[in-house]
Steps between C-alpha positions, in 0.01 A plus 500: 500500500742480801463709788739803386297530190161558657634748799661698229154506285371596866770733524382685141120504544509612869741785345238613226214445771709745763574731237123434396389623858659787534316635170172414670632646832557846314142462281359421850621867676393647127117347580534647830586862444317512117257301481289457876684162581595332825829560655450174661527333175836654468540395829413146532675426117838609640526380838426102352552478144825696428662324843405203389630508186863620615483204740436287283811690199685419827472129578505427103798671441649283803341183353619583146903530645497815345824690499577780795374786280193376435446395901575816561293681265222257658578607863505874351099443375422346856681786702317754252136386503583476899603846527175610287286291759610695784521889372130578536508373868723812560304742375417617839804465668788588209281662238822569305611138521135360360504761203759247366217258421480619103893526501533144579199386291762625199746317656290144489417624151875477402619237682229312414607563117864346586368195632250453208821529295696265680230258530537512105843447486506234778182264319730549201777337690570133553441389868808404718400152557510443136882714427619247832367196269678625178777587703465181685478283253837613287664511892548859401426728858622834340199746497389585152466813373258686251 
């Protein structure tokens, strides 16, 4: 398995994991407000796991040579779970501002969808290196097209 292959399997789990964590982020405000949990739980979960995760949707869609779209989609999760990170720190100062927290949480809930869909299609779809040795290999440099 070449390079391209794996970061785009890294490129679908870390999608179903992100999307994953943003389920458990919402079950983890749920404990606290029904239930007698700890907000730190909610707290600690989404400042590591969810970052991480769109970090590392980032890098493998970079590794994987994924077309723009799905770079940018990528970039979208990382700007989104960044956002999310810093609303509750301006609760004090821009009350309005932090009462986008669940707003945005919906937001990482649906972009997070079209990058698990993407990450579908792109496993699905035969790495560059190996359309430049087809191509390569007839001396035939015309993209191909689907």
């Amino acid at each position: 398995m070449g390079r391209t292959t794996l970061s785009r399997r890294v490129y679908l789990w870390a999608a179903w994991l992100f999307l994953a964590s943003v389920v458990v982020q919402v079950f983890l405000i749920g404990l606290y407000l029904f239930a007698r949990g700890d907000l730190e739980w909610h707290r600690s979960f989404g400042f590591t796991v969810p970052f991480l995760l769109s970090i590392v949707i980032v890098v493998a869609a970079f590794a994987a040579r994924l077309p723009g779209r799905s770079k940018r989609w990528s970039g979208a999760v990382l700007v989104a779970t960044f956002v999310q990170t810093s609303l509750p720190g301006l609760k004090s100062s821009l009350p309005l501002v932090a009462a986008f927290h669940p707003v945005v949480a919906l937001l990482m809930l649906g972009i997070g969808v079209v990058v698990l869909r993407d990450a579908r299609d792109q496993v699905r779809v035969p790495a560059p290196s190996l359309l430049a040795a087809e191509g390569g290999a007839a001396g035939d440099s015309t993209p191909r097209s689907s």
